[in-house]
PLY file of the C-alpha trace (Angstrom):
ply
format ascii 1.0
element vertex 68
property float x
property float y
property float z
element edge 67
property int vertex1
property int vertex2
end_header
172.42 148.23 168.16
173.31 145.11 170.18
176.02 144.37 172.04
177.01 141.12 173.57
179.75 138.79 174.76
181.29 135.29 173.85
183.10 133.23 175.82
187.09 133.00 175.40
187.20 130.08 172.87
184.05 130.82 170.28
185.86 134.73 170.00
189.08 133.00 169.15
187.68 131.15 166.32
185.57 133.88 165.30
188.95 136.54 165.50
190.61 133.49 163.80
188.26 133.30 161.13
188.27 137.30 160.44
191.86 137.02 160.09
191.89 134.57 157.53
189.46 135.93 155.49
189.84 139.52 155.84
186.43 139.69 157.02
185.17 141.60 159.86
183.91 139.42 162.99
180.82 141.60 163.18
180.01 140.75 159.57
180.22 137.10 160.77
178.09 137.66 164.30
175.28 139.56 161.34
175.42 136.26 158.96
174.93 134.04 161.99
171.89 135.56 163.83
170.43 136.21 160.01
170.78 132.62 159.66
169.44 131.56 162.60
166.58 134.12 162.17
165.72 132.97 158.70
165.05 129.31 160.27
163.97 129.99 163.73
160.92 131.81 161.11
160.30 129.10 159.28
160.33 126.93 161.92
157.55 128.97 163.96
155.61 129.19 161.17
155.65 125.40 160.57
154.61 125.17 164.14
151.80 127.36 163.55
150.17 126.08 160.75
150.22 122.93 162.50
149.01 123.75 165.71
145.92 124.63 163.41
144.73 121.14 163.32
143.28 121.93 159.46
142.50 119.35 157.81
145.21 117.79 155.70
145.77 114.88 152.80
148.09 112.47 152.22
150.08 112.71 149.36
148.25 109.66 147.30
144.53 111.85 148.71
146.59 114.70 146.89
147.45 113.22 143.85
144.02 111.49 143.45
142.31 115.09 143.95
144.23 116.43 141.26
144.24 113.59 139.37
147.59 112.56 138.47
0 1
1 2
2 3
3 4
4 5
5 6
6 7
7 8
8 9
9 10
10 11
11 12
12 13
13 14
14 15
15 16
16 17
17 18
18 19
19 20
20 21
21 22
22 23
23 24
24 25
25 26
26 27
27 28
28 29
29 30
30 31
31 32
32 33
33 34
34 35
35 36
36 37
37 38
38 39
39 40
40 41
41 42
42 43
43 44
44 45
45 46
46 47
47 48
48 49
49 50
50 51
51 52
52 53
53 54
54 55
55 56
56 57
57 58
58 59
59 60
60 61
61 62
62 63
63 64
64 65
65 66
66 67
């Protein structure tokens, strides 16, 4: 479990939100950080793979190797 705080105006919108949609906020807080999870990964591993320094191809050396 996590608990944390936002400042006056973000909880507003987010209570504001809720309201409207008859949505909890916590179901809103969940979709955020699963959201910014799901990039923040596939940002890292971008990173990583780079940070390899393999050797890579352009995409005409690509399409040349496989011949189209």
């Amino acid at each position: 479990m996590l608990t944390g705080r936002l400042n006056a105006d973000l909880d507003a919108r987010l209570e504001e939100l809720a309201e409207t949609t008859g949505r909890s906020k916590s179901q809103y807080v969940r979709e955020a950080i699963e959201t910014f999870l799901d990039a923040r990964e596939d940002y890292l591993l971008a990173i990583s793979i780079l940070e390899k320094a393999e050797p890579t191809l352009s995409l005409d050396e690509l399409r040349h190797e496989l011949g189209v």
